[in-house]
C-alpha positions as CSV (number, residue, x, y, z in Angstrom):
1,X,-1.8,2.6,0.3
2,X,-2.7,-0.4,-1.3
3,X,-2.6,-4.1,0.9
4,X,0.1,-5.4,-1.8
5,X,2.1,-1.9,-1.1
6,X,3.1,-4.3,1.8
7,X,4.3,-7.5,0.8
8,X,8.1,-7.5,0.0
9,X,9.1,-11.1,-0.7
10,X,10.6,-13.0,-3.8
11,X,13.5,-11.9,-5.1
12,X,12.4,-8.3,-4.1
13,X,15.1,-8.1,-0.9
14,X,17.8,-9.2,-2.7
15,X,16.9,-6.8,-5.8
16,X,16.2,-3.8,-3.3
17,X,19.5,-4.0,-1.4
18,X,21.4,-4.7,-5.1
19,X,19.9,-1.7,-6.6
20,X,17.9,0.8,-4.3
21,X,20.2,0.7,-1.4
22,X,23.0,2.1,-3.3
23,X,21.1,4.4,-5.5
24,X,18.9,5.9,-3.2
25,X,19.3,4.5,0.1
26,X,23.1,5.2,1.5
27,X,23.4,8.7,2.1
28,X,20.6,8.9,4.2
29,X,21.1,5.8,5.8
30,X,24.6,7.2,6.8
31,X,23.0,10.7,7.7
32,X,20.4,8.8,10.3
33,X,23.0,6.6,11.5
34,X,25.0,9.6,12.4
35,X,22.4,11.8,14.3
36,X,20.9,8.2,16.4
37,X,24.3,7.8,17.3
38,X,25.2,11.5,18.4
39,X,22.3,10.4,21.1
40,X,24.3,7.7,22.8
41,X,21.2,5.7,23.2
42,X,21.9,2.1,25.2
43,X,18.7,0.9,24.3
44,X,17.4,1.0,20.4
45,X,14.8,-0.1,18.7
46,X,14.6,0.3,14.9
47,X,11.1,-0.3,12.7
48,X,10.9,-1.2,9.1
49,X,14.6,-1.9,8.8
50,X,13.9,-3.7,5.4
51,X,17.5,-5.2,3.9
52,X,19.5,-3.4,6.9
53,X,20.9,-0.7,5.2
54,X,20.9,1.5,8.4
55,X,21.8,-1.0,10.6
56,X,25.1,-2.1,9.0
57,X,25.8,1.4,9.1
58,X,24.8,2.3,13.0
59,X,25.7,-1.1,14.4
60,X,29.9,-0.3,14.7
61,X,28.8,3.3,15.8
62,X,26.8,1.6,19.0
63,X,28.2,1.3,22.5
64,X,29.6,-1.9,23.4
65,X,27.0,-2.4,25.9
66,X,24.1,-1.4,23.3
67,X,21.1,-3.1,23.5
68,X,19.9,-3.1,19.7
69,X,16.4,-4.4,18.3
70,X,15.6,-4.9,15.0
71,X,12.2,-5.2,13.0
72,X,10.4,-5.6,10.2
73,X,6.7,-6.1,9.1
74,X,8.5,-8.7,6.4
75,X,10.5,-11.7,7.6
76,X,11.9,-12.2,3.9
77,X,13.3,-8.5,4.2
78,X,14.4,-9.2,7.6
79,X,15.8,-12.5,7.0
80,X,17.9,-10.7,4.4
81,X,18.9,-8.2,7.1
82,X,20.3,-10.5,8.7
83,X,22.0,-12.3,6.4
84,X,24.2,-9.4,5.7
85,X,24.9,-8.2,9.0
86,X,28.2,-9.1,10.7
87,X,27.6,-11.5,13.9
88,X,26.6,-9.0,16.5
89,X,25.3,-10.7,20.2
90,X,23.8,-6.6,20.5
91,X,21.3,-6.9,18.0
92,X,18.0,-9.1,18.5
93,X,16.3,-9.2,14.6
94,X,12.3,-9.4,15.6
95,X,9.2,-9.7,13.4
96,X,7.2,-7.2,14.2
97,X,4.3,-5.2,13.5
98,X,4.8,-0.7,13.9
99,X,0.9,-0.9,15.0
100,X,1.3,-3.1,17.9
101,X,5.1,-3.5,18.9
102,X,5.7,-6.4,21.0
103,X,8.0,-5.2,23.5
104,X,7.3,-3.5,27.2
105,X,6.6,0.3,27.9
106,X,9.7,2.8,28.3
107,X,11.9,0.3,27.3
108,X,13.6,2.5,24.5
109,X,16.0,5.1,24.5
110,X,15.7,6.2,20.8
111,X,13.3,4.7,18.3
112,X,14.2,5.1,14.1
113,X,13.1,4.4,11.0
114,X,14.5,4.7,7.6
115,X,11.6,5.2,4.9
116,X,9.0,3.0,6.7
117,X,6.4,5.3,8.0
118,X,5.1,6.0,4.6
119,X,4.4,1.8,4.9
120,X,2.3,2.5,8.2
121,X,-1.4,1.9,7.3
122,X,-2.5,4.3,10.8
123,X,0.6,6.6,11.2
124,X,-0.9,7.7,14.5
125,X,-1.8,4.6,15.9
126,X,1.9,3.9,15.0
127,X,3.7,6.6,16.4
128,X,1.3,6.0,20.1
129,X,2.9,2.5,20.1
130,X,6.5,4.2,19.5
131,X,5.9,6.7,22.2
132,X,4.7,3.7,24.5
133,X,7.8,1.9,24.2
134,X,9.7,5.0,24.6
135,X,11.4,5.9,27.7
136,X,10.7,9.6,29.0
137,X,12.8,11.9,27.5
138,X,13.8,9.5,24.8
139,X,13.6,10.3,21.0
140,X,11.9,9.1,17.9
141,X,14.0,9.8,14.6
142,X,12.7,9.0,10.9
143,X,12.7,10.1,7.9
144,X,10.8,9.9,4.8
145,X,10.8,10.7,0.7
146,X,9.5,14.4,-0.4
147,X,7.0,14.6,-3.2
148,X,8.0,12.4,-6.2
149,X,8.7,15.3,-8.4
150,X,11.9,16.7,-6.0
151,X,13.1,12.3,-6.2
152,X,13.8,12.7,-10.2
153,X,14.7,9.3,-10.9
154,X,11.6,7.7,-8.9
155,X,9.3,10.3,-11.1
156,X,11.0,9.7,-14.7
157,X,10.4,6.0,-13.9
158,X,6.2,6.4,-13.2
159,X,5.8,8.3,-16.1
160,X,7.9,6.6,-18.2
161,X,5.3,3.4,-17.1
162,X,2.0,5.7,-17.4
163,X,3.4,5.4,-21.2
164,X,3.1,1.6,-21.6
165,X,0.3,1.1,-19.6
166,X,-2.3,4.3,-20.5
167,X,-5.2,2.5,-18.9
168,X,-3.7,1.7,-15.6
169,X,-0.4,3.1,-14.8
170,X,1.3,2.1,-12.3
171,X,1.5,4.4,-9.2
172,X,2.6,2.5,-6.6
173,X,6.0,5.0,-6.3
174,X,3.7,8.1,-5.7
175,X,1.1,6.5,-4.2
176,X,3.5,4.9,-1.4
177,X,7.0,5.8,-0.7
178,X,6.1,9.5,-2.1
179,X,2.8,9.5,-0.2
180,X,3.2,11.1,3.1
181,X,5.7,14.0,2.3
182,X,3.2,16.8,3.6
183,X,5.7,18.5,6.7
184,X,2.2,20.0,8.5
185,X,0.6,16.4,8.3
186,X,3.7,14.9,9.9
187,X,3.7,17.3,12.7
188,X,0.5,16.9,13.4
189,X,0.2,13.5,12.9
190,X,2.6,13.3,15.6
191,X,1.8,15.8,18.1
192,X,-1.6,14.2,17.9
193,X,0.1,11.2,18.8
194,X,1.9,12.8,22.0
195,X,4.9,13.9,20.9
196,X,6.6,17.3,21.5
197,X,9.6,19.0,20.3
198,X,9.4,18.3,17.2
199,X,12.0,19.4,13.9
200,X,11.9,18.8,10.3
201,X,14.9,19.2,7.8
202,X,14.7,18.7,4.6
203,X,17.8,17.5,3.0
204,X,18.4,16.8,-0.6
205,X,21.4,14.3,-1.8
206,X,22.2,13.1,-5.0
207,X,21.4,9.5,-6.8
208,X,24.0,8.5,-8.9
209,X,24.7,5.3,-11.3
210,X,26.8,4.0,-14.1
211,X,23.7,4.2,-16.5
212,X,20.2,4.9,-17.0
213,X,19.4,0.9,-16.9
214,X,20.8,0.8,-13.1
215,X,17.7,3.4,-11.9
216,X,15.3,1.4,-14.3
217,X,16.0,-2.2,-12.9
218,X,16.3,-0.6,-9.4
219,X,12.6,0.4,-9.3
220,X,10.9,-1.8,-11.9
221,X,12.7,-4.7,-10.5
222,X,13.2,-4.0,-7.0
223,X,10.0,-2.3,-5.5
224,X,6.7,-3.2,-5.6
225,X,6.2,-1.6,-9.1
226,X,7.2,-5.2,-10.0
227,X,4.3,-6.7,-8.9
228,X,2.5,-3.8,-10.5
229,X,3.7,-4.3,-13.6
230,X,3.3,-8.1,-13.8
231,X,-0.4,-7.6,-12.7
232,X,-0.5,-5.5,-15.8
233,X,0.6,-8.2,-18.0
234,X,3.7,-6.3,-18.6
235,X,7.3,-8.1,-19.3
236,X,9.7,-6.8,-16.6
237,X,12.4,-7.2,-19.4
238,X,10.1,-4.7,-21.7
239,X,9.3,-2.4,-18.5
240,X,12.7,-2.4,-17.3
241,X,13.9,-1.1,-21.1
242,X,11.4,1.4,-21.6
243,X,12.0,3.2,-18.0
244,X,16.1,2.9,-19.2
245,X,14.8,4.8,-22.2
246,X,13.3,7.9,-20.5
247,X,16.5,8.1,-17.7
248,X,18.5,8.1,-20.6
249,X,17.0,10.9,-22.8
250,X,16.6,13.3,-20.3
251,X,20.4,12.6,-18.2
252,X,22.1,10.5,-21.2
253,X,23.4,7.1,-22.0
254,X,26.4,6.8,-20.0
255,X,26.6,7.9,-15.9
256,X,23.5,9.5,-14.3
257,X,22.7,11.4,-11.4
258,X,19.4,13.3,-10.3
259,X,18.2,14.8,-7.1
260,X,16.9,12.8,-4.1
261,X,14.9,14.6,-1.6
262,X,13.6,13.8,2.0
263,X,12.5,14.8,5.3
264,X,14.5,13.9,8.3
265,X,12.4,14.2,11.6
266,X,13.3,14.4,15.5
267,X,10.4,13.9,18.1
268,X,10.8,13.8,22.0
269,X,8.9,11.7,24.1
């Protein structure tokens, strides 16, 4: 991962929750919300909550005396969080960093995170501070992308873009978000960390949207491919068009849907 695989600010929030959440984000923000709150946790802590797409979700499904904690490594994505989340005197929104979590030992009953640990520049260094702040017995749920080739819109889009830019394609997609989709790396990434009991499902869903240019926008316009492509000297506009192009002559011109794919992970403490 690339420093710049990090930075999510400009119009990037607003973009992401427009166009990823929906296309790519909901159903398994909606499927963690459900298993963190068949846990009954009182205390919750959630990493790398980016536009809040799991927390709008969890939030109503929360105890009434829920303590709930929410971070992310990027103000502007948290700041957008927030922004969209009812008033809620339960939930504390926090800048924080997954590397070195500014809260007390054992002061969690569950820890989650939607898609961030493929963000994590030391994934074990991360998941010791998670299992710090975790109280004994407690759990740590995630999940993260499969390869790029089982998430078909994600890979139509970076090959559609290794077309207009030969020299240099753009790779952030694979090189991040479909980076860390090894299951025996995970596990051991974590039981070197100190976890135990430790399952992986992998659950495939479906992405869905009125037309090819929705999955287009969505990634050119709002994930870091942006910056990629600008760096390149690309016009978004152009970028945006010739990704549109690809979806639509391998699914069609009017509604879309391809496979999503992702690894939902339990660890106890």
């Amino acid at each position: 991962m690339l420093e710049t695989d990090k930075i999510f600010a400009g119009s990037i929030p607003e973009n992401y929750d427009r166009y990823m959440v929906p296309l790519i984000f909901a159903p398994y923000a909606a499927d963690l919300a459900e298993r963190a709150a068949s846990l009954s946790p009182d205390t919750v802590l959630e990493i790398a909550a980016g536009t809040g797409a799991v927390t709008r979700v969890l939030a109503p499904k929360l105890s009434a005396g829920a303590r709930y904690t929410v971070t992310d490594l990027n103000q502007p994505m948290l700041d957008y969080a927030a922004s969209r989340q009812a008033p809620d005197s339960r939930i504390e929104w926090r800048q924080a960093d997954a590397l070195a979590l500014p809260f007390e030992d054992a002061a969690f009953d569950l820890v989650f995170c939607q898609f961030g640990a493929m963000f994590f520049p030391d994934r074990i260094s991360a998941y010791r501070e998670t299992i710090r702040v975790l109280k004994p017995g407690g759990h740590f749920l995630f999940n993260v992308w499969d390869r790029i080739e089982e998430n078909v819109f994600a890979n139509d889009v970076t090959n559609a873009l290794a077309e207009m830019f030969p020299d240099d394609p753009p790779r952030f997609l694979a090189r991040t978000p479909h980076g860390y989709h090894d299951t025996a790396l995970i596990r051991s990434d974590l039981q070197e960390a100190g976890f135990s009991s430790i399952t992986i499902e992998t659950r495939a869903e479906q992405s869905r949207a009125p037309s090819p240019r929705l999955p287009a926008a969505a990634y050119c316009q709002g994930t870091l491919l942006r910056t990629e492509i600008e760096a390149r000297g690309g016009k978004l506009d152009a970028a945006t068009d010739h990704a549109a192009s690809a979806i639509a002559a391998r699914h069609g011109s009017g509604e879309v849907a391809a496979k999503l794919q992702a690894h939902i992970i339990m660890a106890a403490a």
